[in-house]
N, C-alpha and C positions, 0 to 999 in steps of 0.2 A: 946389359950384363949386370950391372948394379941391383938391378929389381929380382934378379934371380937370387942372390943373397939375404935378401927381405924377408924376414920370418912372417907367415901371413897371418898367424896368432900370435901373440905376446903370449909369455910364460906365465903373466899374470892373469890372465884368460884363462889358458887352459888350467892352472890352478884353483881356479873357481869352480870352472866348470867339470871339473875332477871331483872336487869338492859335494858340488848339489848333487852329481849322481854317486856319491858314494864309493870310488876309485882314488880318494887322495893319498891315500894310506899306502895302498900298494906304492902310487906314483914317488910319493916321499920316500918308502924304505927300499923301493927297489928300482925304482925309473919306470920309465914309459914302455921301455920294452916287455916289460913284466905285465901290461895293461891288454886284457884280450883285445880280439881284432873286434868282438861285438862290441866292446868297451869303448874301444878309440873311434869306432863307427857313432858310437850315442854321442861323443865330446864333437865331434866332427857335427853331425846333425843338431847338438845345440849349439857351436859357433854357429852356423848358417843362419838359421833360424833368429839370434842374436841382430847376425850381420843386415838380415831381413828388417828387420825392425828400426834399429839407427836407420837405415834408407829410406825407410816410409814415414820417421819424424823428420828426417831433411827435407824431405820433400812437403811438408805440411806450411 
C-alpha cells in the first residue's frame, strides 16, 4: 500500500523535463493541469527514455 503513494517521478524531473521541451512556463504559472495531453505524453516518453538509460549504466 505504501508503494501506491510513491510519486514515480520527483517534481524535480518533471521540472527539467518540462524545462527542455519547452512547457515550464505554463507548468509554473498555471500547473500541470494546464499542460496538453500531447505535452504530458512528451515529459512521460522522456522520463522512460531517461529511466531506460540509468538501467543500461547499472547494468554496465
Amino acid at each position: 500500500m505504501a508503494a501506491r503513494n510513491r510519486r514515480m517521478m520527483s517534481e524535480n524531473l518533471k521540472a527539467e523535463i518540462a524545462k527542455e521541451l519547452g512547457v515550464y512556463d505554463v507548468v509554473k504559472n498555471e500547473g500541470w493541469g494546464s499542460v496538453s495531453s500531447r505535452d504530458c505524453g512528451r515529459v512521460v516518453q522522456k522520463a522512460i527514455e531517461f529511466a531506460e538509460r540509468s538501467m543500461a549504466n547499472q547494468q554496465k
